[in-house]
C-alpha positions in Angstrom: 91.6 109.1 111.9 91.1 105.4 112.2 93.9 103.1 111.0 95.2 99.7 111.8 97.7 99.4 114.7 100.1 96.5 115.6 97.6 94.7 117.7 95.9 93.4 114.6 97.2 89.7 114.1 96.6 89.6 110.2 95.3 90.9 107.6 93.2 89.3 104.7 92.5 90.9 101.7 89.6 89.4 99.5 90.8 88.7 96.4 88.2 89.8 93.9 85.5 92.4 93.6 82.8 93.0 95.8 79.7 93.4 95.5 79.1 96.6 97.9 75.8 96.6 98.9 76.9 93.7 100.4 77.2 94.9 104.4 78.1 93.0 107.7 76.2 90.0 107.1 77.1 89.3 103.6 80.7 90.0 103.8 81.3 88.0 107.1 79.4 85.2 104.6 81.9 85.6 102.1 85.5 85.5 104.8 83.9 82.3 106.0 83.0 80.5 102.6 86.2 81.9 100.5 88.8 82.5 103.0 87.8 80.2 105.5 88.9 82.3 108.4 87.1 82.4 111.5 85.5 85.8 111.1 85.7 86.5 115.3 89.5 86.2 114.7 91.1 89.4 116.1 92.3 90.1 111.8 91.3 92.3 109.5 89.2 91.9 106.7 89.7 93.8 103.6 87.2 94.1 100.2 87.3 96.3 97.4 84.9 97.1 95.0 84.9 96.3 91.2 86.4 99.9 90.3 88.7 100.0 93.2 87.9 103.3 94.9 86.1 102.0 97.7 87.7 100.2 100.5 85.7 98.0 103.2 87.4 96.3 106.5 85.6 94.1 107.9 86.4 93.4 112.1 84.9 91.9 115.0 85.3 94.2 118.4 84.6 92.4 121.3 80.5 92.7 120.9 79.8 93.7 117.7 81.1 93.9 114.3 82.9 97.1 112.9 82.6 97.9 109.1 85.0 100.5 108.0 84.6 102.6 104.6 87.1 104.7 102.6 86.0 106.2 98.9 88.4 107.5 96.7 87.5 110.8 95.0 89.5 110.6 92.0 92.2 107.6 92.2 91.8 103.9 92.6 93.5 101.4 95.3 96.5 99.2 93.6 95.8 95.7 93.6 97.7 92.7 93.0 98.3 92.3 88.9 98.4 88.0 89.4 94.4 86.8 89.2 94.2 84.5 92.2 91.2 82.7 94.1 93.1 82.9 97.6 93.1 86.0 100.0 96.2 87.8 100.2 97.8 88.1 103.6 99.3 91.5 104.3 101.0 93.2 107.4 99.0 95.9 109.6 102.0 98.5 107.7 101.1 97.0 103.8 97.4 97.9 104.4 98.2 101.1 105.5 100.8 101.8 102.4 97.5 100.2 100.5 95.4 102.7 102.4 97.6 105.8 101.1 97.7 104.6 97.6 101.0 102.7 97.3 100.9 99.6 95.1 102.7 96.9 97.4 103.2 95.1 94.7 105.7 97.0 92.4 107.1 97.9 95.8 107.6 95.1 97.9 110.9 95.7 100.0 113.4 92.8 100.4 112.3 89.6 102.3 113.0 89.3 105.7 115.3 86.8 106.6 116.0 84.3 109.3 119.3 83.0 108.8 119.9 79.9 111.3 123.9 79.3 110.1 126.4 81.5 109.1 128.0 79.3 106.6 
């Protein structure tokens, strides 16, 4: 089984459909036009197709780049319900949740905080 580990800096999920037979070149086309990452970045790339069973990560491993694929038989991957033309940034543990069919964002746990003074 192939999943994400803690090694991964970030995560980027595109925010709007894909096109899917869209492949290495044309998704590394759209992280560097849209999200305006530098797609050798040791992050994680993620697109979903219009119907949101398919799943694509996109990832550059040291000499080549990896494309990953996961198709859903019979449910769909839960995406975020505010339209938006920026990627979302997710953890290495919310892509996995989005990998196993949780929607992050009904569930989002409490934000972490930093607290610099106690009163």
């Amino acid at each position: 089984m192939m999943r994400p580990d803690a090694k991964v800096e970030k995560v980027y999920l595109y925010p709007k459909p894909v096109d899917f037979r869209k492949s290495i070149d044309g998704l590394a086309a759209l992280v560097e036009l849209d999200i305006k990452v530098a797609v050798f970045d040791p992050v994680l790339f993620v697109f979903l197709n219009k119907p949101r069973n398919r799943v694509k990560i996109l990832y550059w491993e040291r000499n080549g780049f990896c494309l990953w694929l996961k198709r859903l038989e019979s449910e769909r991957f839960k995406t975020s319900p505010d339209a938006t033309d920026e990627a979302i940034v997710l953890t290495v543990q919310e892509l996995n949740w989005l990998l196993d069919g949780f929607d992050l964002w009904r569930n989002r746990p409490h934000q972490v905080l930093t607290p610099r003074f106690v009163a």
